[in-house]
N, C-alpha and C positions, 0 to 999 in steps of 0.2 A: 516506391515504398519498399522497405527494408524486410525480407523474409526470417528475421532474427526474431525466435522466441525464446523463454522459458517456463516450464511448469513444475510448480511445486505442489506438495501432500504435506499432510501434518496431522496430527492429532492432538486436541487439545481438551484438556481434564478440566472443560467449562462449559457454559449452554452456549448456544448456537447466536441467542439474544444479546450477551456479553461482547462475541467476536465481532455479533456484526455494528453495534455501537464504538466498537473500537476502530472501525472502518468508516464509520460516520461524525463523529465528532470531534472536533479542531484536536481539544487538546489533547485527547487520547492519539490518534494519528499523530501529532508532534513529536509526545513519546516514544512511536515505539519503529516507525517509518524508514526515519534514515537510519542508512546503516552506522556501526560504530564509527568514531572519528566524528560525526556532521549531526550539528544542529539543524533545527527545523522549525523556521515559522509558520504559521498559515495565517495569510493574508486574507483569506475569504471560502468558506466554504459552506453550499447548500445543497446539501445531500439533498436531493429528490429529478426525477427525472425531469432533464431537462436544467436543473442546476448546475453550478460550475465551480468550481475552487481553484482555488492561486496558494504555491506555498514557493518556498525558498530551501535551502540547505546549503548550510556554510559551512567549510569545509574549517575542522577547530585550530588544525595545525597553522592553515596557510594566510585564515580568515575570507580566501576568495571565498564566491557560493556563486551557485546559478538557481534562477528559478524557472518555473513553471507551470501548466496549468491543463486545466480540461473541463469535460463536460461530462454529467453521468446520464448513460445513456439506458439505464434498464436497474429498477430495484426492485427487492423483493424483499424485505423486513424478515430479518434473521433465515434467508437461505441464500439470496445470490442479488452481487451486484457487478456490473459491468460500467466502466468510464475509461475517457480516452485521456491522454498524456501528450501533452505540444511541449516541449524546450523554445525558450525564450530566446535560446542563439540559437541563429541561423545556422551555425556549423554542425547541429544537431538538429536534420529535418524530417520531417514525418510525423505522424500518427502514431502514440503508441495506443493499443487497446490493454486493458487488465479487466480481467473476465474472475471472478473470484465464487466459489462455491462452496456453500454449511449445509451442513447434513447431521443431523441430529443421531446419536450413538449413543449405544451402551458404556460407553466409553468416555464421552462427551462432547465433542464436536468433530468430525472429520472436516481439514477444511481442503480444498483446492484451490490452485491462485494460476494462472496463464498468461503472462503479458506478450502480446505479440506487436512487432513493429518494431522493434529496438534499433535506433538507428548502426546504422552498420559502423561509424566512428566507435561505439561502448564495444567493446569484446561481451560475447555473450558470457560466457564463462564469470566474468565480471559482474554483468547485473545480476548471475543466478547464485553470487559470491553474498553479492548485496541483500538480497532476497531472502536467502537465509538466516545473515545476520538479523534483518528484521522481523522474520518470524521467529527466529529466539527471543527479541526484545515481548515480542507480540504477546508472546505466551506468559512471560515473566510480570506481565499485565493484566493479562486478564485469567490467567490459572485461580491468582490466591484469592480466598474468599476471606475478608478482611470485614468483621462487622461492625460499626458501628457502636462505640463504648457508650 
């Protein structure tokens, strides 16, 4: 197993409830997950412990994609969830875990993200590239408070 992590900080100008439905629900994760360049299906997801999701990301330029999958192994309704990550090729093996934390602020959500296990083929520097891009999508999602005409 691959000793490659990264962790990210963010603060986000929304509730805690917001971010953590945007980690929970197909289509919101679609949006905002993969980084620029790659779409994103999700084949199947059941947020609750012991649940499991399947999604995909296809790369727009090349059309290739790879998918993958996991199981959530620990929730907490709008403070913390923990699921693991398997790649569908062989050439990427291991376990990834992502440990992900809300905290409720003056400010509006501090969030924390950790994914540990990366297989050692990803340059870390690469997924923590990735990562970022989709917590800029993350936020550009769930920041605006948009009501309802």
């Amino acid at each position: 197993m691959s000793n490659n992590k990264v962790s990210l900080h963010r603060m986000l100008k929304t509730s805690p409830e917001k971010v953590y439905r945007a980690f929970t629900d197909a289509l919101a994760i679609a949006s905002w997950l993969p980084p620029y360049g790659f779409l994103c299906t999700v084949h199947e997801l059941d947020a609750k412990v012991g649940g499991t999701y399947k999604m995909s990301f296809q790369n727009f330029s090349t059309g290739n994609s790879h998918s993958f999958g996991g199981e959530y192994v620990a929730l907490e309704p709008n403070t913390f969830l923990k699921y693991t990550d398997r790649f569908d090729d062989p050439n990427l093996p291991g376990t990834m875990t992502t440990t992900v934390w809300l905290k409720k602020t003056v400010a509006g959500t501090e969030l924390k993200v950790e994914q540990e296990g990366i297989p050692d083929v990803i340059p870390v520097e690469m997924c923590y590239l990735g990562w970022q891009e989709s917590l800029e999508k993350l936020a550009k999602l769930v920041e605006p408070e948009i009501p309802d005409a």
